[in-house]
N, C-alpha and C positions, 0 to 999 in steps of 0.2 A: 504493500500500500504506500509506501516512503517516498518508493518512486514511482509512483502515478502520481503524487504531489509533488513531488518536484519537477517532475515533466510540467507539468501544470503552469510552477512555478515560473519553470522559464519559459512557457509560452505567454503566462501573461507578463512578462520583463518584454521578450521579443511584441507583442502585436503592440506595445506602448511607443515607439516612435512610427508605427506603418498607420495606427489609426488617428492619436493624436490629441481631439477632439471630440466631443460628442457630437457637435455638428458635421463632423468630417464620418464620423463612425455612422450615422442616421443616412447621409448620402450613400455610403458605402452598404449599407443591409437593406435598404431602398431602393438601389438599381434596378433599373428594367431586365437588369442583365445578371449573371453568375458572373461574381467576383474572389478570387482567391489569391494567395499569397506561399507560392513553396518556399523550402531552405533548401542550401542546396543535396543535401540528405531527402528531400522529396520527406519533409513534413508539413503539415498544413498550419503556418503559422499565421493565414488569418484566412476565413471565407463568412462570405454571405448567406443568407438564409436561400438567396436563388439557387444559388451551385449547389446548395447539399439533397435538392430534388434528383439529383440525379441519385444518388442511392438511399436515400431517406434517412440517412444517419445526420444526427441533429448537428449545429456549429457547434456545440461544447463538445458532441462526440466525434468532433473531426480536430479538433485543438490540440497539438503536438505529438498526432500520429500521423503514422507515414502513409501512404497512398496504398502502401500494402496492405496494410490494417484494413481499411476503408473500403476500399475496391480493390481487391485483388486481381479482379479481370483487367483493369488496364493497370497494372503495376509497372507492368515491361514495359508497357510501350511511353508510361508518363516518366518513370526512369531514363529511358534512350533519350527522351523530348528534351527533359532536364541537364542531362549530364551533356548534351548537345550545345545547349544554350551554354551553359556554365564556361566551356568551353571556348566556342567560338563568341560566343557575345552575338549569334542572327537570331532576330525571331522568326518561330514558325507558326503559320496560320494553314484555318480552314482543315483541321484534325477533327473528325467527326466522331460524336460516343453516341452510343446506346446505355438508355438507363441500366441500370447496375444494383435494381430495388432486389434484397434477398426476401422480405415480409411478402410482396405481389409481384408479379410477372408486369410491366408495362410497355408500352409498344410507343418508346418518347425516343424522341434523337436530338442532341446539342449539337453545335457547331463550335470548337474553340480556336483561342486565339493565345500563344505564348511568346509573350515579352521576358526580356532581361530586366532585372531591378537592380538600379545602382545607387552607390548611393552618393554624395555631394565631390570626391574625390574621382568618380568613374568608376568604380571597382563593382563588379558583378555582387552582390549577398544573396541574390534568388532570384526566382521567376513569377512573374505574372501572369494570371492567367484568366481571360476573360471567356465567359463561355457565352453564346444564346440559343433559343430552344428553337428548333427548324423543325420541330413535330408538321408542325402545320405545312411545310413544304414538301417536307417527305410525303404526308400525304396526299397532297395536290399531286408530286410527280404520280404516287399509284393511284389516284383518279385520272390522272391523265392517260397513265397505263390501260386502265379501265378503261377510259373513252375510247381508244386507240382498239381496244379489241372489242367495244361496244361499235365501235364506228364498222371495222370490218364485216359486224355481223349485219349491222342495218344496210350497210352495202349490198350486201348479199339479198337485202327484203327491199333494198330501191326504197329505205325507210328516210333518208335525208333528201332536202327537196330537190327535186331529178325536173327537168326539163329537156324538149328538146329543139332544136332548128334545122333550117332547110339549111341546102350548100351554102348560102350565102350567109345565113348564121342569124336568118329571121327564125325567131321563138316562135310555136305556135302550140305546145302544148307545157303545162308546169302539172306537178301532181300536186294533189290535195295538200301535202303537208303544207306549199310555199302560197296556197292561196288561204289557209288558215293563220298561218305565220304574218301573212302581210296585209292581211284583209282586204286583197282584191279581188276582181274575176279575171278571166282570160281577156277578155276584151280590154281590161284596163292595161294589161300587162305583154300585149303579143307583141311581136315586132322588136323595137328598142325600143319599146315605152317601159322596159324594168329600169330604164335609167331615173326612172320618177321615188323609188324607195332605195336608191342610193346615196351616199355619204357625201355629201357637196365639195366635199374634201379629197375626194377618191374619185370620183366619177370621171374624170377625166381623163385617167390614169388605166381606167378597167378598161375602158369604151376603146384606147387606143392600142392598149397592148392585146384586145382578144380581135380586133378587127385585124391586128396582123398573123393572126393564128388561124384568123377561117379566111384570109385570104394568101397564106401559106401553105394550109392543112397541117396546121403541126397542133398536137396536144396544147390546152391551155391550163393552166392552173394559179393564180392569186387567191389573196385574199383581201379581205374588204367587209365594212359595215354595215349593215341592210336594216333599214328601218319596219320596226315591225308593226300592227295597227295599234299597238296603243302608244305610239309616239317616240318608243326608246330604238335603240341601235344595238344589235347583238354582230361579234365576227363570225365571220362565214370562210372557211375555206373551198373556194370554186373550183372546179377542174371541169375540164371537155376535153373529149375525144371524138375522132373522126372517123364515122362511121363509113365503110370504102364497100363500092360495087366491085363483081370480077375482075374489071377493065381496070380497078385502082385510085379510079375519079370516088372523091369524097361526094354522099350522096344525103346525108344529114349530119346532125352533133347532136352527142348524148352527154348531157352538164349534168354535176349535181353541185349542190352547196350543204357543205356540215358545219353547223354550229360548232366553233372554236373557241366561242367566250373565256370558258373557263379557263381554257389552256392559255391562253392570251393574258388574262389575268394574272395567272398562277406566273405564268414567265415574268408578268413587269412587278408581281407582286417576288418572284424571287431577285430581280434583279435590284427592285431599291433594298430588299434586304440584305444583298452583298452589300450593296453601296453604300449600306448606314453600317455594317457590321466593319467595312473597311473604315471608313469614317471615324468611329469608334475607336478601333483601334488605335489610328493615325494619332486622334488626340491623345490618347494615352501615350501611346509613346513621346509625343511633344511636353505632355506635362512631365513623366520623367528621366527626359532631358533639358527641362527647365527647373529645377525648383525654388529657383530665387527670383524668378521675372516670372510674372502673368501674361504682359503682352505675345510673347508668340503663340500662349496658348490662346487668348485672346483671336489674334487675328489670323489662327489656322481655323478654329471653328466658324468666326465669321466666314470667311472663302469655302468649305465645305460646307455649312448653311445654305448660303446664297448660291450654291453652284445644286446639290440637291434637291431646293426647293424650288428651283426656276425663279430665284427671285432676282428685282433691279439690283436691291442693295441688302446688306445685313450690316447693324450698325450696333457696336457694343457701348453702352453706357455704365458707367460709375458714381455710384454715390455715396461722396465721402464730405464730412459737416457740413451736412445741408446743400452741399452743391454738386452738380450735375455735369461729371467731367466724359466725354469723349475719349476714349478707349481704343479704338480701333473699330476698322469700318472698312467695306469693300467699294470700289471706288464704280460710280456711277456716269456721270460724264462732266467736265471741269465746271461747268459751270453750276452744278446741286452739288460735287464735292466741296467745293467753295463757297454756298450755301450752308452748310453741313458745319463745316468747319468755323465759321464765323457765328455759329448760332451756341457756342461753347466754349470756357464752363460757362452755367448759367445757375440761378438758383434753384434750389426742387422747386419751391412754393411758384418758381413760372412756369412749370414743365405739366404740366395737370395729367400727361400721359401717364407719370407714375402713380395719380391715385388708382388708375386703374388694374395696379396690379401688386399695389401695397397689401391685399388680403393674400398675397403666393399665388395666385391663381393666372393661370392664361387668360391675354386677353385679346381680342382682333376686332379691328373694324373694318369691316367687308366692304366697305364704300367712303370714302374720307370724303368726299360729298354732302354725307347724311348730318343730320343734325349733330350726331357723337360725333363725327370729326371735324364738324366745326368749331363745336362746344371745348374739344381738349386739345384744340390748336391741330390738328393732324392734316386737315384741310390744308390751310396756309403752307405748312409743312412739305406738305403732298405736292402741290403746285408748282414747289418753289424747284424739288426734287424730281419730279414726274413722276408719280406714284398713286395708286386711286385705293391700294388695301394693304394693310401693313398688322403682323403679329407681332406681340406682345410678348416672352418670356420673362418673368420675376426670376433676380438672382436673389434668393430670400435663404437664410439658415438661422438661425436663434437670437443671433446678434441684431435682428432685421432685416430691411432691406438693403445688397448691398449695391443694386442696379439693375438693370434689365439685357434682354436682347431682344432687338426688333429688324422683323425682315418684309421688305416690302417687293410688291409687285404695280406692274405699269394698266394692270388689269382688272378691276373691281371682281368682289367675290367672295365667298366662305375659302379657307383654308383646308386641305384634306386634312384627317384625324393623323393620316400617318405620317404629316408632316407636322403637324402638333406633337406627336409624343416625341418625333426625331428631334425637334428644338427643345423641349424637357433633357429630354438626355443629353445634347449637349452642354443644357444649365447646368444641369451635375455636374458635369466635368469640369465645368468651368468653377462651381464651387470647392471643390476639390483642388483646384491650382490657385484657390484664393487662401484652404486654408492651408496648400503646402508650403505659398510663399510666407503664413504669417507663423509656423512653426519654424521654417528657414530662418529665418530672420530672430527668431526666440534663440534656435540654437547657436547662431554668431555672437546677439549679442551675450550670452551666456557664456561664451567661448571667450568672448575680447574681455568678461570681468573675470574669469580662470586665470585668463595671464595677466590681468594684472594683480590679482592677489597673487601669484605665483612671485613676480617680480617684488611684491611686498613681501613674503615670505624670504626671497633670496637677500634681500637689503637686511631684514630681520637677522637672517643667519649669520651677514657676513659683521652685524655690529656686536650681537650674540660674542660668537668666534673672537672677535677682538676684544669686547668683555674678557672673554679670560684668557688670553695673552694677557691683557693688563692685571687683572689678578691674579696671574703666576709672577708678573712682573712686580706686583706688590709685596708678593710673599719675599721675592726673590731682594725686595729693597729693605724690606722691614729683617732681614738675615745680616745683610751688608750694613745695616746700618748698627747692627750689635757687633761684627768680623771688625769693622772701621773705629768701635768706639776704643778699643782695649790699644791698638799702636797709635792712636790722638792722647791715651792716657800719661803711657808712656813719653811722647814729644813732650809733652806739659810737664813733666812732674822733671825728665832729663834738662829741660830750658830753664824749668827756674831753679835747679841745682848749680845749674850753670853760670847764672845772674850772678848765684851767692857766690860758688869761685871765682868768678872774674874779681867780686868785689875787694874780696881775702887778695886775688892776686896785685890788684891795684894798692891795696894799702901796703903790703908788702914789699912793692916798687919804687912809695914812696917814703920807705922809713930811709937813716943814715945811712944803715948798716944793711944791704938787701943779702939774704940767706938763700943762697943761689939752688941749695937742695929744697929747700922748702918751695921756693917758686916752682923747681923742676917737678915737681910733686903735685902743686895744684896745676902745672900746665897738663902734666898727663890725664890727673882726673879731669880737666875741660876737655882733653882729645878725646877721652873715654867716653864722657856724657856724649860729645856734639857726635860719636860714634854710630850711639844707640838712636839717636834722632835721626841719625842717614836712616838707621836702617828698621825702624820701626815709620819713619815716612814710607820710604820706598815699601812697605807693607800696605800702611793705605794707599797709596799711589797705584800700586796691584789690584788692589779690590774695588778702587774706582773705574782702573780702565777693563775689570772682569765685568763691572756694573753696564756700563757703556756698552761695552760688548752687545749684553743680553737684553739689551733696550733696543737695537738695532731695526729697522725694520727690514720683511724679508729673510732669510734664511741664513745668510751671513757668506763668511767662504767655509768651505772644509780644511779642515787642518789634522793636522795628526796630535791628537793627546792623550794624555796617560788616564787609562780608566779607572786607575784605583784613585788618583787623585781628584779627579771630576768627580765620583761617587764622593768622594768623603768630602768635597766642597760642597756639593750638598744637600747634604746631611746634615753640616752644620748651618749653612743656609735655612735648609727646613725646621731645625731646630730652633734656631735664633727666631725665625719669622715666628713660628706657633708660640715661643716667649716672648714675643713684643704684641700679640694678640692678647693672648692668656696668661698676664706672670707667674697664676698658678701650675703651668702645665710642665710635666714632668713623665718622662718616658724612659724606659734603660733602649740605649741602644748599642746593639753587637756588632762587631766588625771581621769579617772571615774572608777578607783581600786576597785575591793569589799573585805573589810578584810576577808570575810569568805570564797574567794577560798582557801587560807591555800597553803599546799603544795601538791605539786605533784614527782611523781618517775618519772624520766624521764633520756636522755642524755643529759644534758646541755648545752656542747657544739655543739651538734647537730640543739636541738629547736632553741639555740640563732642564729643561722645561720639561720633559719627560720622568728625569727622575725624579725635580720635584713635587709633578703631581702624583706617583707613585707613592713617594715619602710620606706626603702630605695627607694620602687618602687613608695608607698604612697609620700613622700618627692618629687619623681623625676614627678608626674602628676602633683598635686599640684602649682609646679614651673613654670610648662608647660603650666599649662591654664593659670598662671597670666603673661607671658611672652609673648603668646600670643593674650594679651588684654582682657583678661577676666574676668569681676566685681569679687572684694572682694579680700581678701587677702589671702595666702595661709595656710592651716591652716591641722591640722592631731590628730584624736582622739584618743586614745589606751583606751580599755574599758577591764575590767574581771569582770567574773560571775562565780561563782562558781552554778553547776547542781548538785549537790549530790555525786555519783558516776564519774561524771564526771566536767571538766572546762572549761570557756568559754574566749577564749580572740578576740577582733573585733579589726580589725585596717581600719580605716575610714578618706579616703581624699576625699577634693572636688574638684579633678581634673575632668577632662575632660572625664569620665566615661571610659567604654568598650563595643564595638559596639557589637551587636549578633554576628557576624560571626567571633571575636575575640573569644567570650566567647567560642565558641566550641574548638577550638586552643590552649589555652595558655597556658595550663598542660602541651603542646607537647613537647618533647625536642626540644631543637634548633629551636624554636618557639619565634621569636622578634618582636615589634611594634619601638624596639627603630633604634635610626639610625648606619650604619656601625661604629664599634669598640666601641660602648659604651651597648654594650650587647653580651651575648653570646646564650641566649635563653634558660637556664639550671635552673636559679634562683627559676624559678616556678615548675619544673617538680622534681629538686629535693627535693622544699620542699612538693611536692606533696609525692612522696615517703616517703622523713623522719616522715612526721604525719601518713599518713596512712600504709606504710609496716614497717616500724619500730616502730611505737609507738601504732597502731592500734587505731587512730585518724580520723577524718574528716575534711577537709577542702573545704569552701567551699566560694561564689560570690556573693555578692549583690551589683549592679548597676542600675545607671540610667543615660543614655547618655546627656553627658551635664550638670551633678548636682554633683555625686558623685560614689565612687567605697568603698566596704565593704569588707574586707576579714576575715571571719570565722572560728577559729582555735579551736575542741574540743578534747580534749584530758581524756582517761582514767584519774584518779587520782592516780593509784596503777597498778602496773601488774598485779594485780589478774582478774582487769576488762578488760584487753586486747586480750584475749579469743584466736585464734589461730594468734593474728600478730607476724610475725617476729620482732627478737630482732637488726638484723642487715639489715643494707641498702640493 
């Protein structure tokens, strides 16, 4: 069960950036059409309530399973389709399914359409896949089937209206069907008077192309409209052949005409269905590969609008605070584009068109003539553009209205239905690149405050970082300035020894009697004193420019120094600092030096930063477990070993250890056990880096919770042994 909720889980993480919206989710389970979304694994990580008609498994129960799951019968083939796409990045169209219901048997067929989805960089994540239901085509074609073999058989019964003509191609007899069909009699209809229930539109066309067939003798066959008596037009497909004497002279013609309506239909009714299902797609793929601009998907649906609808123009409007901006538009002739264009922006409260479609609803005015199009300006409009009937689409989602689309014709008149529902669906689509671009546009600016907190965050780090440099430099001043005070003691106390013998020497110079031994006496003790002053100066003089040193900025140069002496500088460094903090503070600490580490090449001032926070963190456990009542006193071992090649320094307190789930941590930056403002969390991560990316070292941890903590410091001897580390931090 764990993991059917976590499948779950991560489908609903995955359909959260593809739906977005609830406005964008309602257009999408809305579609006239089957809508879905694969991975590239072929799971369903978003569909429609359309698409899952095809095997009646609900959208929760198609939600992060795979095609195999779901419909097994086309598993192979929506696998190939996929891993096709994924691959080359082509879509494939015009894949036809049969329903796939396991509960009933159903006799449905879709027609699909498979896009790449990508996402804002071009990179393939899945496929789209648009499906629509061509039941009704399929069965038009086997009704036409039907007719086709209904037709053969009424051939055979002379059941389609049959007539026939003399050589010249004069009619003189029709059978019953074409004089019930057409409510004439023979008289009305002999000769070429049948051209009186023909199509005004054709008639001119039949009359010339069948008079050259009877005056050729060759077979005729068209088709064409025939009025029947109660005023309508049904197709007719006509044929004649030429009925031949022995001699081979044609001596009559035997016609018939079969009703074709249906088949005639059925063809323009599949053919705008390609042409909206192509359509369709087009947009889809235009939206995405747009999803930070609207306009092209804007003014690819206007152009396939107005090109399927037979219209003048389609003309896309926006509305945004109150006013009524121009969008895109398919161009009419200069002088109503420029009409068009000058009537824009404008405010809503002048456009009255759009109250008519402020309820979501379709609206059209069949005549811009009529009182409605004078009343909501359409008239004017129409005039000005050539146009006498123009539809209405609302671009409407929760938020309101966001504009319309309207497509006009140069011809008064109602709108077909099927050209109303094809300008609904392309509102859809159009609302769907409205709210792709306002989710685009969330994710940037989302994206532009990530880096800048990032870039907050990195200033953070690096003043962080320099925080404690400067408080190891503190520690490392407040050492030097107890090292500095004890040879200033010494200069003080030898100078004014010194004062006093000059003084002795003076008077001595100036008695009668000068006692040459006794002068030579006080000169040596002033040699001696001013002795100790060189060289208890030159002691501070060492410790200031070791100060300077370690104040440096940057990494310094490498030098070669002795590591037992650096370790025990400090030591006493660390020591002195925690007694200019703490006067009470008091620690034993051991010294287990091996003369033959020798020296090492190194940044000096960098390691010593290293072993003072080692010292320092050793001193500060130490302290802690005997403050918090814990046997023995505190105590800190500083060990070296020289390994050959390389050297060894341990610093070893018996603090209160380091628990496991610390040890995985404490390299981290900004990684503290200590309490607010007495850490920064830096101490160990930098000196993580200084040993091993600068100096191409190792450092490493040995504890035991409750006894003690070990810290591990190897270091190259030379940079020859440091193989690829950097020389800088």
């Amino acid at each position: 069960m764990s993991g059917i909720a976590d499948r779950k889980e991560e489908v609903a993480e995955a359909r959260t950036p593809l739906t977005g919206a609830p406005a964008l989710q309602l257009v999408y389970d809305s579609a006239p059409i089957g809508l879905a979304v694969l991975s590239p694994d072929c799971r369903y990580l978003q569909i429609n309530q359309r698409l899952t008609e095809i095997c009646g498994i609900s959208v929760e129960g198609h939600l992060g399973q795979t095609v195999r799951d779901c419909v097994p019968g086309l598993a192979d083939a929506v696998e190939s389709i996929v891993g096709s796409i994924m691959s080359t990045g082509e879509p494939i169209a015009g894949i036809e399914v049969a329903s796939q219901r396991r509960d009933r048997p159903e006799n449905r067929w879709w027609v699909t359409y498979w896009h790449p989805l990508r996402d804002p960089d071009g990179r393939i994540i899945g496929v789209n896949v648009a499906a629509e239901e061509v039941t009704e085509r399929k069965r038009a074609e086997a009704a036409l089937r039907e007719s086709e073999e209904r037709f053969r058989e009424l051939t055979d019964n002379i059941s389609q209206f049959a007539w026939t003509a003399d050589a010249s191609g004069w009619i003189y007899w029709y059978n019953r069907r074409w004089h019930d069909y057409t409510g004439t009699t023979l008289e009305d209809m002999q000769g070429w008077d049948w051209q009186k229930v023909h199509h005004p539109d054709h008639v001119e066309r039949v009359v010339e192309r069948i008079r050259r067939s009877f005056e050729m003798g060759t077979p005729w066959e068209d088709t064409f409209p025939l009025r029947g008596k109660d005023g309508n037009y049904r197709w007719f497909l006509s044929r004649a052949l030429p009925i031949r004497n022995e001699a081979g002279a044609v001596v009559r013609w035997f016609g018939t005409n079969t009703d074709v309506t249906e088949q005639i239909e059925a063809e323009n009714a599949l053919r705008l269905s390609v042409e909206r299902q192509t359509a369709t797609a087009d947009i889809l793929k235009v939206i995405a590969g747009s999803p930070s601009d609207v306009r092209p998907v804007f003014e690819a649906i206007a152009e396939r609008s107005n090109r399927l609808m037979g219209g003048l123009s389609t003309v896309f409007l926006r509305l945004a605070d109150d006013m009524v901006e121009l969008v895109a538009f398919t161009s009419a002739d200069p002088d109503g584009d420029a009409a068009l264009k000058a009537s824009f922006p404008r405010s809503a409260a002048e456009y009255p068109l759009l109250d008519l479609v402020r309820d979501g609803r379709v609206a059209e005015i069949a005549d811009t003539e009529s009182e409605l199009g004078m009343r909501t300006g359409a008239r004017d409009i129409g005039r000005a553009r050539g146009f006498r009937s123009v539809l209405l689409t609302p671009l409407k989602n929760e938020q309101g209205l966001l504009g319309l689309i309207s497509v006009t014709r140069r011809e008064p008149g109602p709108f077909a239905e099927h050209h109303v529902q094809l300008l609904r669906t392309f509102a859809d689509q159009a609302l769907i690149a409205i709210e792709n671009m306002r989710l685009f546009d969330q994710v940037r600016m989302r994206t532009e405050e990530l880096s800048r907190s990032l870039e907050d965050l990195r200033a953070a780090q690096t003043r962080l970082i320099e925080t404690e440099k400067l408080a190891s430099l503190g520690q490392l001043t407040a050492g030097i300035a107890h090292e500095i005070k004890n040879p200033l003691n010494f200069v003080n106390n030898f100078a004014s020894l010194s004062a006093d013998l000059v003084g002795e020497l003076n008077e001595e110079l100036e008695s009668d009697e000068i006692d040459r031994s006794a002068v030579a006496e006080l000169s040596g003790m002033l040699r001696g004193n001013l002795e100790k002053v060189v060289e208890h100066g030159g002691r501070a003089d060492s410790i200031v420019k070791n100060m300077l040193l370690h104040s440096r900025e940057g990494g310094g140069e490498l030098r070669s120094m002795d590591i037992n002496a650096l370790l025990e500088e400090s030591l006493n460094l660390a020591y002195h600092g925690a007694r200019a903090e703490n006067p009470h503070f008091n620690i034993a600490v051991e010294r287990d030096f091996d003369p033959e580490t020798g020296r090492v090449v190194l940044y000096p001032q960098e390691i010593t930063r290293v072993l003072l926070n080692l010292i320092s963190n050793g001193f500060y456990a130490a302290t802690q477990r005997k403050e918090a009542g814990g046997a023995g006193e505190p105590k800190l071992k500083a060990t070296t070993r020289s390994l050959g090649n390389e050297v060894e320094i341990r610093i070893r307190d018996n603090g209160a250890g380091i628990p496991p789930d610390v040890q995985k941590k404490m390299f981290n930056p900004f990684f503290t056990t200590k309490p607010a403002g007495q850490g920064t969390g830096l101490g160990l991560s930098l000196s993580h880096d200084i040993v091993v990316k600068q100096h191409g070292g190792r450092i490493e941890v040995l504890t035991e919770p409750g006894e003690f903590t070990e810290f591990i410091v190897t270091l190259p001897r030379d940079s020859a042994t440091r193989g690829n580390a950097g020389v800088g931090k």
